[in-house]
N, C-alpha and C positions, 0 to 999 in steps of 0.2 A: 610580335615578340617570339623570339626561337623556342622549342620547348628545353633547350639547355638553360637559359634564363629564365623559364619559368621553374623551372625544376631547382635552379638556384635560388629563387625567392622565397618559393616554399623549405625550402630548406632552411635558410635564415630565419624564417617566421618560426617555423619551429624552433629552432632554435634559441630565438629568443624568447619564445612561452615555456620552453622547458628552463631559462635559467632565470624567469618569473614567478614560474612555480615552485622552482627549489629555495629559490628567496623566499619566497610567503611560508614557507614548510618550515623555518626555523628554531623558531618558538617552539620550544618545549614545558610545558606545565609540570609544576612541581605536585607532588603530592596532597600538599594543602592548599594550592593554589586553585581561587574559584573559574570556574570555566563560565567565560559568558556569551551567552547565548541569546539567538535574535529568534522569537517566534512570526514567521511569516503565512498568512493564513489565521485569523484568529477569529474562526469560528466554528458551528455546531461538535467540531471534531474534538473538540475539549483538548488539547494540546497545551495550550498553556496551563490551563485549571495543573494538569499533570506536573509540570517541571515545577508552576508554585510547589505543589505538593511533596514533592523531592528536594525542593532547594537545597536544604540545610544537610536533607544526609547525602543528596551527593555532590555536594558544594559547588551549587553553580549561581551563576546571577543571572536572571531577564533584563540584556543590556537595553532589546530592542524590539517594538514589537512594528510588523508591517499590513496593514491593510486596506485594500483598496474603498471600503465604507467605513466613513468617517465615524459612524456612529458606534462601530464595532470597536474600529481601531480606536476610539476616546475610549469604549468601555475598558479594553485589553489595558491600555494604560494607568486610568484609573483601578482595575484587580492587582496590577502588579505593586502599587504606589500602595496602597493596602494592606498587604500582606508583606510587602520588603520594606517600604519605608523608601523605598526610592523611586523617582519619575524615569520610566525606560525613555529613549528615544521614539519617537512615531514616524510613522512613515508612509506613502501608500504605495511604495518604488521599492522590489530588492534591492536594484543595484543600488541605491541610496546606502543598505543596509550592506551589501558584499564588498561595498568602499571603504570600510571603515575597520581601521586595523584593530580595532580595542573587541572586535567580534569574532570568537574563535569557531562557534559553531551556528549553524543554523538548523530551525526546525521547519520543516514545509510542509506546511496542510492545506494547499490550496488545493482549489479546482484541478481537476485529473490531468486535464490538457496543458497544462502551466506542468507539473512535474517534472518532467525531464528535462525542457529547457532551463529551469530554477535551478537543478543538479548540478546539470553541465555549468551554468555560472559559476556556481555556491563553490563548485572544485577548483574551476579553475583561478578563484581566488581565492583558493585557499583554506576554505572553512571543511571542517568537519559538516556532514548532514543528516540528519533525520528528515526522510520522505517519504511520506504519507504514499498506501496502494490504493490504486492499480498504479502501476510506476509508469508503465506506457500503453499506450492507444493502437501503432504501431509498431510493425519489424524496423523501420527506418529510425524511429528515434529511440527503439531501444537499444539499438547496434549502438550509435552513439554516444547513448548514456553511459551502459556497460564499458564501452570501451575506454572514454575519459575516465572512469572511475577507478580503472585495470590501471590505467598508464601511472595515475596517481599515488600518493601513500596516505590520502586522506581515508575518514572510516566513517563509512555509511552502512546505515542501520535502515533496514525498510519497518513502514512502522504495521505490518502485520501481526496483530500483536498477540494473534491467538497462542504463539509459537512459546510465550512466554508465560501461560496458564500452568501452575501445578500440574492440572491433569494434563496438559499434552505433553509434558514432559516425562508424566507417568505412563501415559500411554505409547509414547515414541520407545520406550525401555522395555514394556509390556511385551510391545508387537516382535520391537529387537532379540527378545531372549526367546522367541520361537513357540512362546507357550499358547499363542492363537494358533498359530500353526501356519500355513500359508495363504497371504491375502488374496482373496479374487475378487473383491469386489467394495468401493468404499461409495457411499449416496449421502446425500444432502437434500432435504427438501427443505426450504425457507421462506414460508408465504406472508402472508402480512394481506388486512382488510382494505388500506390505498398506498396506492406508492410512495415510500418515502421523500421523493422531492417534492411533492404535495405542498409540504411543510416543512422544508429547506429552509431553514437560517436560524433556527431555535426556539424556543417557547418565549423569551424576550423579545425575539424581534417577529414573532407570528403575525401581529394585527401592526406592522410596521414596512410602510412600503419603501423602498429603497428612493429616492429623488437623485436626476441629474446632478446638481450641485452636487452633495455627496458622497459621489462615486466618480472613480478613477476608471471610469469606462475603458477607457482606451489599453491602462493598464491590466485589466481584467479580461479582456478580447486576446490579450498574447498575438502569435501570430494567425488568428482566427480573423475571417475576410469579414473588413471591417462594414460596420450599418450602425443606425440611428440605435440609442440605446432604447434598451426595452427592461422594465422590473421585474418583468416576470423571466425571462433569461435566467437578470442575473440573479434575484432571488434563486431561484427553483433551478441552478443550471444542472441539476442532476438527470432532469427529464430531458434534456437538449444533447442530441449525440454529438451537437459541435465542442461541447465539455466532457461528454461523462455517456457511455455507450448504452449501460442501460444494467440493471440487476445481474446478467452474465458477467460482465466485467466488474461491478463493483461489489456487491454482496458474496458470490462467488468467490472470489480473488480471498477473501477468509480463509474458506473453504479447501480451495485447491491447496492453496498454502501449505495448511496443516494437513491435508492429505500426501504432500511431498515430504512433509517434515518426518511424519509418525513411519509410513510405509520405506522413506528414501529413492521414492520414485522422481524422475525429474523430468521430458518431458514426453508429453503425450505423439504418439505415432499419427493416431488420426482423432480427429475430429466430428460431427455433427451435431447442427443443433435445429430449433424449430423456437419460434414465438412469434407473437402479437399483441398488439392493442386489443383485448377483450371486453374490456370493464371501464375502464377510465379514459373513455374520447374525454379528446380537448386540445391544446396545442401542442403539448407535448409528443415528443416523436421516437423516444425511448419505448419498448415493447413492456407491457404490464406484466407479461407471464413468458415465462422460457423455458426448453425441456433442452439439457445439454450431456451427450456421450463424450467420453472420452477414450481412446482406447492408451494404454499403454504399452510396451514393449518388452518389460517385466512380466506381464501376462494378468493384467489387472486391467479389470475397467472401470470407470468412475464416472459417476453419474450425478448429475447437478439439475434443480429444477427448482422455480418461484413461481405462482401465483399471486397477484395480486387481485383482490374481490372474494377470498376467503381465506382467513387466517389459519385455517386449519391444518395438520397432519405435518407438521414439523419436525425432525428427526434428523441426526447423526448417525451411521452406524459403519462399520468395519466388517464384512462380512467373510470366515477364513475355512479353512479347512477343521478345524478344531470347536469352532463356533465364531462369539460375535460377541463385536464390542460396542457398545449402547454408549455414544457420546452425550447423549440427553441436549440434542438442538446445540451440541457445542457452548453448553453453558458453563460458565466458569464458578458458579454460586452450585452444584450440585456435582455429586462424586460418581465421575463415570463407572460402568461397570459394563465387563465381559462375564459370557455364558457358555454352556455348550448350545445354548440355542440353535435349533437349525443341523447342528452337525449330525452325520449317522456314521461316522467313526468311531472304530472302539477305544482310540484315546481320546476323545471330544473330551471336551473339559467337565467338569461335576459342579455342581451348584454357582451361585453367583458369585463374582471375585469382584469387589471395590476396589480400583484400581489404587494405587498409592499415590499419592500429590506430594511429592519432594518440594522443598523450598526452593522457589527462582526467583532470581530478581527479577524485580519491575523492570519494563522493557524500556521505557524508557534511561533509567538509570544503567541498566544492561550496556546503552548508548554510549553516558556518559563516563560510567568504567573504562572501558576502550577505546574511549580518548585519551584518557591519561594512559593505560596501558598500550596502547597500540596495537591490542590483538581483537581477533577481527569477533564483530559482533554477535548474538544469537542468529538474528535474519540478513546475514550481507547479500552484497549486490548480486548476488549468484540465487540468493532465495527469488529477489525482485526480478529478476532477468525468467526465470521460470515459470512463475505465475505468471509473467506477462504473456509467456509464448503462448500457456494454454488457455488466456482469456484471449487473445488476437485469433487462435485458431478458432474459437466460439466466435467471434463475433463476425468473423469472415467468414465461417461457413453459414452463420443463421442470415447475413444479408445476400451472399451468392444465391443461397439454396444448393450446396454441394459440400460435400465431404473435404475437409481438408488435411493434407498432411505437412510434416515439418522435417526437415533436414537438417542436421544440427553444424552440419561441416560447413554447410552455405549459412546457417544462419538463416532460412528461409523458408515460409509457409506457401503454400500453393495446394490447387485442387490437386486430388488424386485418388 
């Protein structure tokens, strides 16, 4: 075939998924009109518990719920039948779920490696989405996600949901009006006594092992090289880096977030990081412990580190010219506060300041406002596009063993 006729073909393809996409884009919601919604992923991640809990004030319905373990997916079912009075659809297929025109948005909480290619679906028919971080694994499927996402007028919400705590909104305003003074320096330490996929799928299904029969193996592998199923995978696929990279990417990815958020940093110059398997041999191939640098080009550095095998010495902090702002482990149940702590400046700040916690909405509902309005959400695709760069530059520097940096015009990570 000539590349004139190839280049004609692509072009009609395109062009017929752009006047499939403008077709599915029609439907406008009314104001009082319920927005209904497919939760896909219905587990540990509490996602539907969430939307139950928002129904009424942000008027939506759980049309559909999808998962690949039947047992989840009966339970997801029977919570929604419960609380709404109606039987959703089930499913263990999105596309089952992206087929179906009575579904305006979707929620995805699946496993990390599923993410992007659920997006790219969920958009290109049409649905609004909510999807769960780390958004991607790599440069190559985040170019693609970002990109479809750009092309589109659908509204995605990443579900980082630190971004939508009082206090990070207190503190993003804090740091904005200058009265820290100038950032150099923000850390995270986040340890924990075994790794949380230890214990992957919830306190219900803890002493419950997953059976061939009710699983959707095949669906749950994505485009992962396919093998015999195993329960401990797919329970625990947190520890397996063919799902889920390891505490850099997934606890992190909090972290960085709201360090982009509060400071307005976006992404990291260079890279390093270091970890291992320390404490909990076994099959898992995810590292228990990680020490991660970031440099920025702002002139901040940002510093990320987890042990697993002692819970101890846990901490948030913002470190500026003026003093320091004490996130207290990024907790959302306790009132951040800045100090002159640290500073030897004659205008460092005077005694402790409780940051102020302004009312925000639930993030989730955050989602659903911006469906009906159309303006773009707290964390869009530009927040998830970010976070993913500077978790990929961790995890590609901690399995190279080199430094990495990133290029923003290519789009692209490499040693340097």
């Amino acid at each position: 075939m000539s590349a004139t006729s190839e280049n004609r073909r692509e072009f009609v393809t395109r062009s017929l998924t752009t006047a499939a996409l403008a077709s599915s884009y029609n439907r406008i919601l009314g104001a009082n009109e319920r927005v209904r919604v497919a939760n896909v992923g219905c587990g540990r991640r509490g996602l539907l518990r969430e939307l139950i809990q928002i129904k009424d004030e942000a008027q939506l319905e759980v049309a559909a719920v999808c998962d690949t373990w039947r047992q989840k997916r009966e339970k997801a079912q029977q919570q929604v039948k419960e609380f709404t009075g109606q039987t959703p659809f089930a499913t263990t297929r999105i596309d089952d779920v992206l087929s179906r025109k009575d579904i305006d948005a979707v929620v995805i909480g699946t496993p990390d490696h599923l993410h992007c290619t659920q997006l790219i679906d969920a958009i290109r028919a049409g649905k609004d989405v909510y999807v769960e971080k780390p958004l991607a694994m790599n440069m190559k499927e985040l170019v693609r996600a970002y990109d479809a996402v750009k092309k589109s007028d659908r509204i995605v919400q990443i579900g980082t949901q630190m971004r939508s705590y009082p206090q990070s909104q207190g503190a993003k305003h804090f740091v904005a009006s200058g009265q820290l003074g100038r950032v150099l320096k923000v850390e995270q330490a986040r340890n924990g006594y075994s790794p949380y996929w230890m214990s992957y799928g919830g306190e219900a299904f803890a002493n419950e092992k997953p059976a061939l029969e009710d699983v959707d193996w095949k669906a749950f592998l994505g485009d992962r090289k396919a093998r015999d199923f195993d329960p401990v995978q797919y329970q625990n696929w947190y520890g397996f880096r063919d799902f889920s990279r390891g505490p850099h990417t997934n606890l992190m990815v909090h972290f960085i977030d709201l360090a982009h958020y509060v400071t307005g940093l976006q992404y990291p110059k260079r890279v390093v990081a270091l970890g291992n398997t320390y404490r909990w041999k076994g099959p898992y191939d995810a590292p228990d412990s990680v020490e991660i640098a970031l440099d920025y080009p702002e002139g901040v550095m940002v510093r990320y580190c987890t042990m697993f095998g002692n819970a101890a010495g846990n901490h948030a902090k913002w470190f500026a010219t003026r003093g320091t702002l004490d996130a207290k482990n990024l907790s959302s149940r306790e009132t951040w506060v800045a100090s002159g702590d640290g500073s030897g400046e004659p205008d460092k700040l005077m005694g402790p300041i409780d940051l102020p916690r302004p009312e925000t909405p639930h993030h989730m509902k955050n989602w659903i406002d911006c469906i009906r309005s159309r303006q773009q959400p707290v964390a869009p695709i530009e927040a998830g596009y970010a976070h993913s760069v500077a978790i990929i530059m961790a995890d590609e520097a901690l399995v190279s063993g080199r430094r990495m940096t990133y290029d923003h015009n290519r789009r692209d990570v490499t040693p340097g």
